[in-house]
C-alpha positions in Angstrom: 0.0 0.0 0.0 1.4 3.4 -1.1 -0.2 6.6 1.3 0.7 10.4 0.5 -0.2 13.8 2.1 0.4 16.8 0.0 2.0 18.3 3.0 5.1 15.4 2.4 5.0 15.9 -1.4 7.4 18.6 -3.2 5.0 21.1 -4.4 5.9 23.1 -7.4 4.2 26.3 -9.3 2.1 24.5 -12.1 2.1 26.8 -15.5 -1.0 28.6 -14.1 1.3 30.0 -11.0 -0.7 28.1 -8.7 1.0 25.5 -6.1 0.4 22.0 -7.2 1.3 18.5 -5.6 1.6 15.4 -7.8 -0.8 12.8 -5.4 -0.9 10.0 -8.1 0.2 9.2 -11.1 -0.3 6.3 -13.3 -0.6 5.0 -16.8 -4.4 5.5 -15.9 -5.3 8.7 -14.0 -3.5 12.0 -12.7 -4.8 13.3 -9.2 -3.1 16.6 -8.2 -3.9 18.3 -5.5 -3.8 22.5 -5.7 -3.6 25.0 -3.7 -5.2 28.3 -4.3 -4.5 31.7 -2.3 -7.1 34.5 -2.2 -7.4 36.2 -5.6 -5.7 33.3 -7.2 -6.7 31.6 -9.8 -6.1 29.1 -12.8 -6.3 30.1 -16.4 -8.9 29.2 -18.6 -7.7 26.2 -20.5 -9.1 22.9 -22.6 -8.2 19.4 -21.4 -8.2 16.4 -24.1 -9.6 14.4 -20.8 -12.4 14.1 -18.4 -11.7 16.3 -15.4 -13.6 16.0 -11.9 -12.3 19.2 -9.1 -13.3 17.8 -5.6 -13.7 20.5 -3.4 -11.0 19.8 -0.1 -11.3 23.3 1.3 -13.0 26.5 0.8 -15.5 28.0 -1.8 -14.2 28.4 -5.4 -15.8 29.4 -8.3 -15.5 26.9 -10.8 -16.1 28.0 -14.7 -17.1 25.0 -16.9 -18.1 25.7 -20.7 -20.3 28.7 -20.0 -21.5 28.0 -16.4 -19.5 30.0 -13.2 -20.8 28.6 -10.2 -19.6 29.2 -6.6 -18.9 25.9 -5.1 -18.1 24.3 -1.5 -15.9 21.8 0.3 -17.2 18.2 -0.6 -19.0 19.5 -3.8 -17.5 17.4 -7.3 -17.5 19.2 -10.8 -17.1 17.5 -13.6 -15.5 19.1 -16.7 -16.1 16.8 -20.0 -13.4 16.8 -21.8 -12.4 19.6 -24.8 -14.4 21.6 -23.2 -13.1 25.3 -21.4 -12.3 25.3 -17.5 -11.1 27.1 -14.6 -10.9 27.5 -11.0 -11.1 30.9 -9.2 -10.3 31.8 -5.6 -12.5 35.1 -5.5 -12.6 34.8 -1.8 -10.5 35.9 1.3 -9.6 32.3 2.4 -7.4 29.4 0.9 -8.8 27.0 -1.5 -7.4 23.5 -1.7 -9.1 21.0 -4.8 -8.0 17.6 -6.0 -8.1 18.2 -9.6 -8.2 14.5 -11.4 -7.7 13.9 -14.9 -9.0 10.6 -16.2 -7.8 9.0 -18.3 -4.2 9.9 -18.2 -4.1 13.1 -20.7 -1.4 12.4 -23.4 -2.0 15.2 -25.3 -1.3 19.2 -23.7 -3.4 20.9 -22.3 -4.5 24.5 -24.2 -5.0 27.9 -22.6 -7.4 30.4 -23.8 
């Protein structure tokens, strides 16, 4: 059995400037977990995957397609894939999300 806690993991600035932790990572799925300040947030960008943003801490606002809905902890989004997302920290406190791409993407991700 493998365990991890984002607080052991080596966090790095993903190319949205927002910290990111590497929680799994298979041939199969991608699970990162991010951290979002207050006024952070990702840039909108196109996944070739499935995405689903589990809510770990705080209220985001998550943009999918054309909706922009403020979320809360516990709450799951699901992005189909091609289609435009982002996360936004419009609020005063941190945001934390597990953002898990499934399958695998092999193909980049594009900003818009």
């Amino acid at each position: 059995m493998k365990t991890r806690n984002y607080i052991d993991l080596e966090g790095t600035n993903n190319p949205h400037g927002i910290q990111s932790s590497k929680m799994y990572d298979s041939e199969h799925a991608l699970i990162m977990h991010l951290s979002l300040k207050a006024g952070q947030q990702l840039k909108p960008h196109i996944t070739p995957v499935d995405v689903a943003f589990y809510v770990l801490e705080g209220e985001p606002t998550i943009l999918v397609g054309d909706e922009k809905v403020q979320v809360k902890k516990d709450d799951i989004i699901e992005s189909p894939k091609d289609i435009v997302h982002c996360i936004y920290n419009d609020t005063d406190s941190d945001v934390r999300v597990l953002v898990m791409k499934l399958p695998k993407p092999t193909a980049k991700t594009v900003f818009v």
